[in-house]
N, C-alpha and C positions, 0 to 999 in steps of 0.2 A: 514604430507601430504601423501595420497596414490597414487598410480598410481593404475586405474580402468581398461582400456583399454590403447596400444594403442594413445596416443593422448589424452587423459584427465586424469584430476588431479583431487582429492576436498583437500581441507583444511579444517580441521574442529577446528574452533576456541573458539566453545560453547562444555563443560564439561556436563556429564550425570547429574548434581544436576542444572543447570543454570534455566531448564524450571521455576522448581521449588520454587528458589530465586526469580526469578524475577516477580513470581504469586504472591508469601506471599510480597515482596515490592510494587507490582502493590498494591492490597489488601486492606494493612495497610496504605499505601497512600491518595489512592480513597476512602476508605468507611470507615475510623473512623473521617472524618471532613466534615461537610458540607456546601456547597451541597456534595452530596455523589457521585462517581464513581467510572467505573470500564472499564481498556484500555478494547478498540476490538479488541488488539492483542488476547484476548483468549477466543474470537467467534471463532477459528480455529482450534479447533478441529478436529477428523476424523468426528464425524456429525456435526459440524458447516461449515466444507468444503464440505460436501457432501452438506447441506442447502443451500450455497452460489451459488454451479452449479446450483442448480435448478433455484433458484433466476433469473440466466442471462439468464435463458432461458424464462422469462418471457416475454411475449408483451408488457408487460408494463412497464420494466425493461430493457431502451434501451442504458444503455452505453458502455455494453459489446461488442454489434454488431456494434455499431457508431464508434467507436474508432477501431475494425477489418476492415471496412470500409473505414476508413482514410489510415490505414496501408497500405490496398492492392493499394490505387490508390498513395497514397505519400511518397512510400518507396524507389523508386528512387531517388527522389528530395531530402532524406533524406541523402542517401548515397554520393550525389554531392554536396552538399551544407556542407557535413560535413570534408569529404577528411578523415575521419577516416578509420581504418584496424580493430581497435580493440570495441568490445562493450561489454556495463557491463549493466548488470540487476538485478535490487535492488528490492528485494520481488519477485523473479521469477517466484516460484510455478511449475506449468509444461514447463512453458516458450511456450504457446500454440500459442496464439498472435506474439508472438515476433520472430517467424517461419520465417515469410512474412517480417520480417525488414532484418534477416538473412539474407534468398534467395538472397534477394537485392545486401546484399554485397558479397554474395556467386558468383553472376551471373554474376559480372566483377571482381574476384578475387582480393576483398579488404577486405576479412575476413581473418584475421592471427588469430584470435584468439576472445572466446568467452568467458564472465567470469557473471557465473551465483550467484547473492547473496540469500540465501534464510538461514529461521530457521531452516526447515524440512529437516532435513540429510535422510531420503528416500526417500521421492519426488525429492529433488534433486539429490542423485546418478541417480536415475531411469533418470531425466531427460537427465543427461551429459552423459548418456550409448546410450542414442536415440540421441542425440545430435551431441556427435561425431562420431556416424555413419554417420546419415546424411551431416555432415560436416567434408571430413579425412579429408581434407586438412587444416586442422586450429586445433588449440589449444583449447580444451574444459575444460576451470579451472570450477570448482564448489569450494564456500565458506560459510561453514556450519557458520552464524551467524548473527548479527542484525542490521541491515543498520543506525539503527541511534545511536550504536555502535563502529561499525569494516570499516569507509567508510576509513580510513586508511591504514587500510590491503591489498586493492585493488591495484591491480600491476601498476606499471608506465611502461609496456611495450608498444612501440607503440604510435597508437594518438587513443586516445580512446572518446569513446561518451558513455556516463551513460544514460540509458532509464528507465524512472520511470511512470510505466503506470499505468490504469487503473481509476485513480482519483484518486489514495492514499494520493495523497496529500491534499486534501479536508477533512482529517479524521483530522488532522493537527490544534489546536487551532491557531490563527493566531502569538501568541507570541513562540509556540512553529514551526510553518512554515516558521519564520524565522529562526531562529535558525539552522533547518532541512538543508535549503536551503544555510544558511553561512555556514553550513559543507561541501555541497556535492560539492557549491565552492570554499571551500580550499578544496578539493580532485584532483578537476581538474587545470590542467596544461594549460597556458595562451594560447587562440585557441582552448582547446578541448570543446565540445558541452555535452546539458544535450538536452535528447527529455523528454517533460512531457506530460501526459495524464491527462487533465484536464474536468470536466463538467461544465458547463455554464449556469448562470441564466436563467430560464426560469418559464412561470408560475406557481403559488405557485399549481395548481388544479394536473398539471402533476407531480410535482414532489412529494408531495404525495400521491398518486397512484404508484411510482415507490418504495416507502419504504413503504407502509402500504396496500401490492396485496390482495388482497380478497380471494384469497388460504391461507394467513397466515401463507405465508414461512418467509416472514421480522420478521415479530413479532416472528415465532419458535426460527430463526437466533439469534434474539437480548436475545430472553429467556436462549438461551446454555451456556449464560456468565454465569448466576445463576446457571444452573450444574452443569459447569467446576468446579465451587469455592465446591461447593457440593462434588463431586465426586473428587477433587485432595487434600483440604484442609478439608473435614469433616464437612463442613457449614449446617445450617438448612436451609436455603432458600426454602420456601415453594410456589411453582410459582400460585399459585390459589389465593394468595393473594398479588400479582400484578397485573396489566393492561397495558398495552404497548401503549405509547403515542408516535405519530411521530408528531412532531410541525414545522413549517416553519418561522424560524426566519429572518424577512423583516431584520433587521438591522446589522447584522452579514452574509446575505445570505447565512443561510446553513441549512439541513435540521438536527433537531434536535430528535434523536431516547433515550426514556425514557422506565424506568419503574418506575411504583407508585405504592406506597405503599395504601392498598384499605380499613386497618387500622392501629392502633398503634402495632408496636410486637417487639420484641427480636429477632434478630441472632447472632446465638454464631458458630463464624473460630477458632475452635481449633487448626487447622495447620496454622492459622497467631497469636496466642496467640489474639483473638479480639473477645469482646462482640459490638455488636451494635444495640443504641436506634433509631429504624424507625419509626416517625411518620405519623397520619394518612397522605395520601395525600401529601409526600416526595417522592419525585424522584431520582433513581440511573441514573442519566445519562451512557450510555450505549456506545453510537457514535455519532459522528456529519458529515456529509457528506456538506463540503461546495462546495457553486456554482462558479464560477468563470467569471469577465470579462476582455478582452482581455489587456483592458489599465493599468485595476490596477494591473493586475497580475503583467504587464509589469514591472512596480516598484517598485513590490516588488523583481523581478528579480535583476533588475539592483540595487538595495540598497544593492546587495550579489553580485556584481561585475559581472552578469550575462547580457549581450544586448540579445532582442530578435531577430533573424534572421527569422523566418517564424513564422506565427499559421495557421494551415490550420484544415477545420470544416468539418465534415460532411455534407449530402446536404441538414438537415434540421437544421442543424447550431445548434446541441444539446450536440456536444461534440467537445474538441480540441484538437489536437498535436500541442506541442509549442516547437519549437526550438531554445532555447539561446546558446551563447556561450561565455563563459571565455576570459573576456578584463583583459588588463594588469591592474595592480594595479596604475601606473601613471594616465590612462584615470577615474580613478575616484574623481581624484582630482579637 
């Protein structure tokens, strides 16, 4: 642990070679069986993050603002409905959004303390250095590591509320979203609160338009995965023989982002020791952005010991904040 400032900490719990283990296991995982894939943890790059801003600033690309939107009008209700001091943020990034949850508890002096999780050790210093400026009076921890990892690591100071926004959870296979979700509630302490940031079914016409824009930043986005493995592990991946498919799965509701292969070829990952046979018209699954409604989320909540206490929607009902909170272990019997 260092001390930066002043008033904030980071812990860094991820080692200089980790990126790198966990690319060559991502890798060897996803694409020597098929169906083939590859996580969207490493669409996040310096240009996959620079892709992704763009992305939100899209028209057509509305959950960025939907969910900013909610924040600013229900970040009170957030704060009194939770009775928490302490908040933790999983996948933080700049923690730009999560400003306006702050303020909230900054504005009746029920911030003691703020605890930022993210992978990027400089996005995150940066953040905790603006952080605990803007907030002396509180505790600004930063925790250099990977939330579906280290949700252990996270302090038991306080009454604390974990916020997970954005829709991350929708990237989430459903057997792996459990899972996700029975961790984050054994993390918390009976009473504390989870706020999620969820997007909502809606028709299939919009929501591909919001992953497949007509400037062909989604498609760039979903292409940098084939870089990354390129440019970290030595890959041939040749991107002119792919095509970027975004599908809209009715039965799963999520949106499904591909690429296909446009014939038969050979890639050889020399930095994951892997050949691989891609045939014609084979798909690397890429990302899946699922949709969400409000009941069934609900139980998938509560089968991880989580009640929901609020969902509140934007005002064209396109995106939610949902607010469960950690019931004893007796009440689920």
């Amino acid at each position: 642990m260092s001390t930066e400032t002043e008033g904030t900490e980071v812990l860094v719990l991820l080692d200089d070679e980790w990126a790198r283990r966990s690319l060559v296991d991502d890798v060897r995982s996803g694409l020597a069986e098929v169906p083939r894939s590859l996580s969207p943890h490493w669409l996040y790059d310096d240009r996959g993050s620079d892709l992704f801003d763009q992305i939100t600033r899209l028209p057509e690309y509305y959950p960025t603002e939907c969910e900013r939107e909610i924040l600013a009008r229900e970040a009170s209700s957030v704060v009194s409905l939770t009775g928490a001091d302490v908040v933790v943020e999983l996948g933080s990034g700049t923690s730009d959004k999560t400003r306006t949850l702050l303020d909230a508890f900054h504005a009746v002096g029920r911030l003691s303390e703020f605890i930022a999780l993210d992978v990027s050790e400089q996005t995150l210093r940066t953040a905790v250095a603006a952080l605990g400026a803007r907030y002396p009076n509180a505790l600004v921890r930063g925790i250099v590591g990977d939330f579906n990892q280290h949700l252990g690591s996270i302090p038991h100071s306080g009454r604390r509320m974990i916020a997970f926004l954005g829709g991350t959870l929708g990237n989430y296979t459903a057997p792996a979203r459990r899972e996700f979700l029975a961790s984050v509630s054994a993390a918390l302490d009976t009473g504390e609160h989870l706020l999620l940031g969820v997007d909502l079914v809606k028709p299939r016409e919009r929501l591909i338009a919001a992953y497949h824009d007509e400037h062909g930043l989604t498609e760039a986005f979903m292409r940098n995965a084939l870089d990354v493995v390129n440019d970290e592990l030595g890959a041939n991946f040749v991107q002119d023989r792919f095509e970027y498919i975004c599908l809209w799965d009715e039965t799963e509701e999520r949106v499904d982002m591909r690429l296909r292969s446009r014939l038969a070829q050979q890639v050889s990952i020399p930095g994951a020791d892997l050949v691989i046979e891609v045939a014609a018209g084979e798909d690397i699954g890429i990302e899946i952005s699922t949709k969400f409604r409000a009941q069934r989320l609900g139980g998938e909540l509560a089968a991880e010991g989580l009640a929901v206490v609020a969902v509140w929607t934007d005002a064209n009902d396109d995106f939610a904040l949902v607010l469960a909170r950690r019931v004893a272990t007796e009440s689920l019997r």
